[in-house]
N, C-alpha and C positions, 0 to 999 in steps of 0.2 A: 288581739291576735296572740300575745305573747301575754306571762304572769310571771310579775318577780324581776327580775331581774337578767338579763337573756348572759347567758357564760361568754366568755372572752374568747372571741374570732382568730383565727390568722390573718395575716395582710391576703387581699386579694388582686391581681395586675388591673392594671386601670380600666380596661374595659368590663371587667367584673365588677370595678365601684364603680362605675357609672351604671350596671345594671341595677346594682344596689340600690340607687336612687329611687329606682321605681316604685321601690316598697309602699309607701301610705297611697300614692296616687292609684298603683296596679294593684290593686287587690290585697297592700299593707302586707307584700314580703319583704320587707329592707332588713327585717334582722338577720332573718335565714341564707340571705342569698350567699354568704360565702361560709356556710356550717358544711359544705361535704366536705368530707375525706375517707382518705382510702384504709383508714387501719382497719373500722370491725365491719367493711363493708367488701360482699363478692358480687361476681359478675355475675347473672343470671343468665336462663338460658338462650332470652332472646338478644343478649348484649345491653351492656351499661351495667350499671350498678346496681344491688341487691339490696333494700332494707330490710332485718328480721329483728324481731320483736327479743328483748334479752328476755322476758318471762317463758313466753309461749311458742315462740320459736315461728310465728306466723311471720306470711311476708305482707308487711307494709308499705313495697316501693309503691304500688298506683294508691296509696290512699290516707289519711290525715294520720301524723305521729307526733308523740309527745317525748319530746327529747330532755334531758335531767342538765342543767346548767351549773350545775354546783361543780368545780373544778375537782371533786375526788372520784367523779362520774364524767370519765374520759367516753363519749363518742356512745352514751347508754340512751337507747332510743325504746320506746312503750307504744302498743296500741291505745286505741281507744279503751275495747272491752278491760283489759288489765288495768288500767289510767283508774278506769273508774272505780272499779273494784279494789284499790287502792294496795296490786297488786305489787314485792319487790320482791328483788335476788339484788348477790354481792352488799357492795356498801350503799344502797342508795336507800334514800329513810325519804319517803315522799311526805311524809307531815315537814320535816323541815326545809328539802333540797327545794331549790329555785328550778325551774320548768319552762320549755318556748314549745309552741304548737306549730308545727311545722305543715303547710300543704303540699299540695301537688302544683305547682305554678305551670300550667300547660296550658299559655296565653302566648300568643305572640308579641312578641316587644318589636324586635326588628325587621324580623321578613314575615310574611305570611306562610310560610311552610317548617319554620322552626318556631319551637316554642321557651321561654323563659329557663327553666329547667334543662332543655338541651344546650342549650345560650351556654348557662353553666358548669354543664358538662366537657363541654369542650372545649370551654377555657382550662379547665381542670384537668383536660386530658393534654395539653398542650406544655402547660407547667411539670405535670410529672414526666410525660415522656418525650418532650422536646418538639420544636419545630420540625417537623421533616416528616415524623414519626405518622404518618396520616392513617397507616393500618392499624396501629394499636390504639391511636386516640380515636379510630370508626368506633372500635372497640368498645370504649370506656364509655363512647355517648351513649352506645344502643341503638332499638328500634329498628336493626336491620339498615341503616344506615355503612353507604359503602367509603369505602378512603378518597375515591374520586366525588363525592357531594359532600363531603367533607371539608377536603380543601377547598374544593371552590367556593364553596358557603365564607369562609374563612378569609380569602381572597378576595371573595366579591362583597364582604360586610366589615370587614375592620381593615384590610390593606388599600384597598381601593376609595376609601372612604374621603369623603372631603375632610371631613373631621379628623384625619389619622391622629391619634390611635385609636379615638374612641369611632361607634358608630353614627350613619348618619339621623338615626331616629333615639340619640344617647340623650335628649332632655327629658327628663322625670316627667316634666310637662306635655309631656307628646304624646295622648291617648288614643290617638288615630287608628292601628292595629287592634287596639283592643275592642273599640267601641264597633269599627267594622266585621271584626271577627268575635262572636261571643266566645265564650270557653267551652259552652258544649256541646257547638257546631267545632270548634278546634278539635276535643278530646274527640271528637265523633268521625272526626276525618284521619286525626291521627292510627285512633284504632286500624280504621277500614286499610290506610296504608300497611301498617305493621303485619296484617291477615293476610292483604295479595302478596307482601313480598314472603311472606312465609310459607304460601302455600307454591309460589315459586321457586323457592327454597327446594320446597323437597320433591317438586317435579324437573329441577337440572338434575342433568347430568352425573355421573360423580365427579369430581376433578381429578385429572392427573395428577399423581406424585411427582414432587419434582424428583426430579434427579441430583444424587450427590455432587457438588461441582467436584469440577478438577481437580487433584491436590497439588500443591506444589512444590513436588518430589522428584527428583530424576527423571525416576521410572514412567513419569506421566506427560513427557516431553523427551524432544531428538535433543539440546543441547544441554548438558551437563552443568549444574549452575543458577540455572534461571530456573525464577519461581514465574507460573505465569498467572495464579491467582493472585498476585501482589506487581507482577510487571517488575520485576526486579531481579538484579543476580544478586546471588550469593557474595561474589566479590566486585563492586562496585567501581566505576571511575574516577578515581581520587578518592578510593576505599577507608581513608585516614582525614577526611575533609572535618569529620563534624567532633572530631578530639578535641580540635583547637578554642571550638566555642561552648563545648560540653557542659564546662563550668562557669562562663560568663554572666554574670548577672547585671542587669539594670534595674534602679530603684529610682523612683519618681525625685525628680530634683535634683540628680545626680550631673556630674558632668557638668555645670555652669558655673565659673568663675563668679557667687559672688560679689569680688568687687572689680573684677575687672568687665563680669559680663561675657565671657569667653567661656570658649571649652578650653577645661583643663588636658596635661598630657596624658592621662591614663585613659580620657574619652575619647582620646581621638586614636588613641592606640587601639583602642577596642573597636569603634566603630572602624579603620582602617582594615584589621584583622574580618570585621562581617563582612567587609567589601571583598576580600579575598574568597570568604567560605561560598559568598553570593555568585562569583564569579566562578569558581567551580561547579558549583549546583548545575549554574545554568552552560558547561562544558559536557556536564553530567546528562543531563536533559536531549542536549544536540546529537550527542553520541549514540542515546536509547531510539531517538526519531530518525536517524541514519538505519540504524538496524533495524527497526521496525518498516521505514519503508520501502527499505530492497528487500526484504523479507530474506535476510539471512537467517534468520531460525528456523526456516526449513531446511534441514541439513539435507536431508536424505534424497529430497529434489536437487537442491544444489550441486551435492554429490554426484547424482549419475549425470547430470549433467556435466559437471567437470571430467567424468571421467570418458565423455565421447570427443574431447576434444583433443588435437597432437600437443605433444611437449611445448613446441613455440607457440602454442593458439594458449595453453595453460598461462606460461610465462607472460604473455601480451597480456591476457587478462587478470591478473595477479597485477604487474604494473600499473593499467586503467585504473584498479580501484580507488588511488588516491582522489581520481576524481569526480568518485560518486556523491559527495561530501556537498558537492558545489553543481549536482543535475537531479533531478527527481529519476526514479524507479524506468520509465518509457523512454526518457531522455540518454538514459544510461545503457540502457539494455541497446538502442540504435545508434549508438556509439561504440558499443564493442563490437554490434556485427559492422560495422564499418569496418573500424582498424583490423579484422579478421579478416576483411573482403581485401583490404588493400594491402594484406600479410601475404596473402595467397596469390595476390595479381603480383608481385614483387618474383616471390618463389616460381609460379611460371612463369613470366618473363626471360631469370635468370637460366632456366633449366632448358627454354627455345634457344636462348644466345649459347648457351654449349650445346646444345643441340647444331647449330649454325656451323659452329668452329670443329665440330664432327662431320660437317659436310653430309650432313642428314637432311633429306630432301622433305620431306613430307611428316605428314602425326603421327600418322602409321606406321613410319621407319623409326620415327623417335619412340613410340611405346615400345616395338620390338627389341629395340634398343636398350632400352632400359630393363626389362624382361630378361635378355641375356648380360646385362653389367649385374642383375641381382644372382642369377645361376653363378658367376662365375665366380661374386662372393662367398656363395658358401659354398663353393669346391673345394675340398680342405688342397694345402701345399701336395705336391707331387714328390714323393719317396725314391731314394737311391736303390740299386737291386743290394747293397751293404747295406744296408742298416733295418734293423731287427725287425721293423713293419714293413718293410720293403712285401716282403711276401703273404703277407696279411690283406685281402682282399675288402676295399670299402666300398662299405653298401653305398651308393647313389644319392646322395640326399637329395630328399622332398623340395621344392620349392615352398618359399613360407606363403603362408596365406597374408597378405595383405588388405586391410582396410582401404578402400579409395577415401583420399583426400579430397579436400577444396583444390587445391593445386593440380591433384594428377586428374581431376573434372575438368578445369578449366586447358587444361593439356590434352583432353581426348579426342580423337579424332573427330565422332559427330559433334564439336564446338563453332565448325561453321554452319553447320545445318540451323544450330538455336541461329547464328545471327543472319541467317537466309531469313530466318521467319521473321526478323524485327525489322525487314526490310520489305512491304509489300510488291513493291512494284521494282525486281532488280532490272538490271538490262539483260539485254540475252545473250546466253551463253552461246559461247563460238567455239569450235572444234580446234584443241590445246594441242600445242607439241611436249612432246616428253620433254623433259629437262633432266639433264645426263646426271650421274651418280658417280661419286667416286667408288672408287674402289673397297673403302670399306663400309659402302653400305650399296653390297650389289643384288640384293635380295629384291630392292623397291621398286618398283613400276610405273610407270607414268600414269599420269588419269586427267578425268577434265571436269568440271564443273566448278564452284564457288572459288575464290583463290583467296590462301590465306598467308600473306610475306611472298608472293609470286608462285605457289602451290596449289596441286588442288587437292581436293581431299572424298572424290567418289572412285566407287571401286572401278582396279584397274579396266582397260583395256589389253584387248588382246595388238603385239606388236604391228601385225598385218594391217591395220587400223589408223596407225600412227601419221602423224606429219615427217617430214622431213626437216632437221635441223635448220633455224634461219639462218642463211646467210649472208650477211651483210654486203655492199659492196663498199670496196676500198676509196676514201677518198684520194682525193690528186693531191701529190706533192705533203702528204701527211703520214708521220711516221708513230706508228703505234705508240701508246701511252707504258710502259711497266707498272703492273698494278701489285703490289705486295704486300702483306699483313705486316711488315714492320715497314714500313715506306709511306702506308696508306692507312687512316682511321676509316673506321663505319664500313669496312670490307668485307664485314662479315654479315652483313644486312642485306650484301646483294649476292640473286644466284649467278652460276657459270657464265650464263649468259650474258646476263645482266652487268657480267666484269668485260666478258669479253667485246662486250657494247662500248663500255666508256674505253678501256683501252684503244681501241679502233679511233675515235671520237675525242682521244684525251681531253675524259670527262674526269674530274673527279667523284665520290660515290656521296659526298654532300650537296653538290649541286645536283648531281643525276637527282637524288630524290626530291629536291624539293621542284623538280621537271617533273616528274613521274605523278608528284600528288597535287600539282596545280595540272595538270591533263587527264588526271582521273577524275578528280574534283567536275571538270565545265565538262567531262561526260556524261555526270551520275548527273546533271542538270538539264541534260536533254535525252534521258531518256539510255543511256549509254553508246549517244554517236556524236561523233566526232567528223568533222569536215579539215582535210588539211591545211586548209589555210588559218583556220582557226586556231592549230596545234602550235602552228610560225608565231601566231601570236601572243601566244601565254605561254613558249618555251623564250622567246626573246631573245634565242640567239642566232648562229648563222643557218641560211634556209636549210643548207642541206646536211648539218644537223641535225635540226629539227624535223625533218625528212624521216627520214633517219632512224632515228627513235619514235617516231609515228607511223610506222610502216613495220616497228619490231613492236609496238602494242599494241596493232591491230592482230600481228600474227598470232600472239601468246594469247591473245582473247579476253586482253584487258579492256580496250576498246572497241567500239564498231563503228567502221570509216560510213559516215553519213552519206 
């Protein structure tokens, strides 16, 4: 196979010496098997590597070459024809240079669908462009061979292998592939591969261009800073972390006392100082996986969303964030509509109880309410007939347009209607008495249906229509209670009547209710009726009483006497 003396190899990785082995026994390539390289050799156009003739400029890759081993004859490869014709160029002098005959090794060693030659190649494509690299080493093997039969070839023959790192058919001794497969049933199938993937080739498609990625520049993202082709800003979390260890160096043997056997002080200063950089990194890390998973680098979403919210809905949510840190992205987002929901139930609450202490009977008297407290805001102050604008005539200002809130929703008058509906089966409504109005809110009118604080809330009635006030009769030997906002808590919780009840009865207005919502209560359980004897005994106190005030929530059409 070889004459003279074969020229001096590079190291090849051990699965390449172990293919080496195969030489005398496979068809006597052990000298050539690690002579490729990539200097005076190109890619051809079916992929892998090209051999061309330094005389004649033919190509040689599928067929026997006579390579020059003389070291002044770097990588100088001959045909046959020139070989014999004892043709040269450059320095090479074939009467004295040393020579190896190189074949085509297109046998299988390991699998049956690669052959010796490929074997080679793609160890060779792995050394120059690294593990990972599977597109460019497809490349360097040839044959229309993809990155995905590549690596798995790769995977499924030398990583998987019992033998790691060599393969499982790595003994010189193992002729089992060859003698199953001859070589010109091999070359004969390889061909035929090489033609259908080629003429697949150029019956696909064309492929799409990729597209430029993203840059990472300002202009190519909402937030100022961040690079998003690197996942990183500009100015960093602990942006001065990696000063400290910049110049740190460690040198094999460093750092051990020795004779004592110990770390000296300057290792442990050092390693103490990596503990600090390590703990920042990973502060660094937590910080970027908080932003990324509330997705605050959508600004411009975030934004308009902050901007439909009111100043204390802003403020509440600005506060929560501290504690997004410690809830995932779902967790967090039904947490702020909570505290929002219990922001606004707080803010109507507060705006029915002075709504209360306005002696505002109904919703509808508190929206109108509120409708003229905002007109009379922006009525500018009233001018003297002396003074210089006095007779300067102002135009009428507009009412502003307000946005409805959460709170002025939960304040609107159809808010018992939603909670009629969450109620299939109410009891039935009874024909209501007005309930009288003070003075400063004489506009409001009585009505009947749902009742919301002892109100109803459907449109009015006409007067003619109405009940007649109840009147209670006086008990014997009992002298009216005085019921007064500074004398009396929770007196603003109950209406006219409802005062002028316990005073008669001196009740006070914390036990009246807790009367009122244990006899609502065992009514909404049958249905909304109520049997008086039953009233005696869930008010527990004296019968007539309890009478009493069961004969004033039948009237109001809180109850229906069963």
């Amino acid at each position: 196979m070889a004459s003279g003396t074969p020229h001096k190899r590079r190291r090849s990785p051990s699965p390449a010496s172990s293919l080496s082995d195969h030489g005398s026994s496979k068809e006597s390539f052990a000298e050539e098997m690690g002579v490729i390289k990539r200097k005076n050799i190109v890619k051809g156009n079916e992929g892998g590597l090209k051999y061309i003739c330094d005389v004649c400029s033919a190509d040689i890759t599928s067929t026997v070459r006579i390579r020059c081993a003389q070291a002044a004859c770097n990588d100088y490869d001959l045909c046959v024809p020139c070989f014999s014709k004892g043709e040269t160029s450059r320095d090479h002098d074939p009467r004295t240079h040393h020579f190896s005959v190189i074949e085509q090794h297109s046998i299988p060693i390991y699998t049956r669908e690669w052959g010796a030659d490929e074997e080679l190649l793609l160890l060779e494509g792995l050394e120059v462009y690294g593990l990972g690299s599977w597109s460019d080493v497809a490349d360097h093997v040839g044959g229309f061979r993809t990155k995905e039969e590549v690596r798995d070839h790769y995977i499924e023959t030398y990583i998987q292998s019992s033998k790691f790192p060599l393969p499982e058919n790595a003994d010189p001794k193992d002729l089992s592939l060859v003698e199953e497969i001859p070589r010109e049933k091999f070359q004969a199938r390889k061909k035929r591969r090489i033609e259908e993937r080629k003429e697949a080739a150029k019956a696909a498609p064309p492929a799409t261009p990729k597209q430029k990625p993203t840059a990472s520049v300002p202009a190519c993202h909402e937030v100022q800073g961040y690079m998003p082709g690197r996942l990183e800003f500009e100015v960093e979390h602990h942006n001065e972390a990696e000063e400290a260890v910049q110049s740190m160096q460690f040198d094999p043997g460093d750092g051990i006392d020795p004779r004592t056997g110990k770390l000296d002080p300057e290792m442990e200063l050092k390693l103490l100082v990596m503990n600090i950089y390590n703990a920042r990194l990973t502060s660094r890390a937590d910080r970027k996986k908080i932003i990324f998973e509330h997705e605050l680098l959508q600004y411009r979403r975030n934004n308009n969303l902050d901007k439909k919210r009111t100043k204390e809905e802003r403020d509440l949510h600005n506060k929560a964030k501290s504690f997004a840190r410690m809830m995932n992205h779902q967790d967090f987002d039904s947490f702020t509509v909570n505290l929002e929901y219990e922001h606004n139930l707080r803010q109507a609450i507060s705006q029915l109880q002075d709504w209360r202490q306005m002696r505002i009977g109904d919703l509808k008297a508190g929206e109108k309410y509120e409708q003229e407290k905002q007109i009379r805001a922006q009525r500018p102050a009233p001018t003297g007939s002396l003074d210089r604008a006095g007779g300067i005539r102002v135009p009428k200002p507009t009412a502003p347009v307000e946005t409805p809130s959460a709170t002025t929703a939960l304040c609107a008058p159809e808010i018992p209607e939603r909670l009629k509906a969450n109620h299939p089966h109410p009891p039935p409504a009874q024909p209501l008495t007005s309930i009288p109005h003070s003075s400063s809110n004489p506009t409001s009118t009585p009505t009947k249906g749902p009742l919301t604080n002892g109100n109803t809330n459907i449109p009015a009635t006409p007067s003619s229509q109405l009940k007649p006030k109840y009147s209670m009769p006086a008990l014997n030997a009992t002298t009216p209670l005085r019921l007064a906002s500074e004398n009396t808590t929770d007196l603003h919780l109950l209406t006219r009547e409802e005062i002028d009840l316990c005073s008669a009865l001196r009740l006070r207005p914390k036990p009246y209710l807790v009367i009122k919502e244990g006899l609502i209560r065992e009514a909404m359980k049958s249905g909304g009726g109520l049997k008086r004897k039953s009233a005696k005994e869930v008010c527990k106190i004296d019968p007539s009483k309890s009478t009493r005030i069961f004969d004033f929530f039948v009237h109001a059409g809180w109850i229906q006497k069963a």
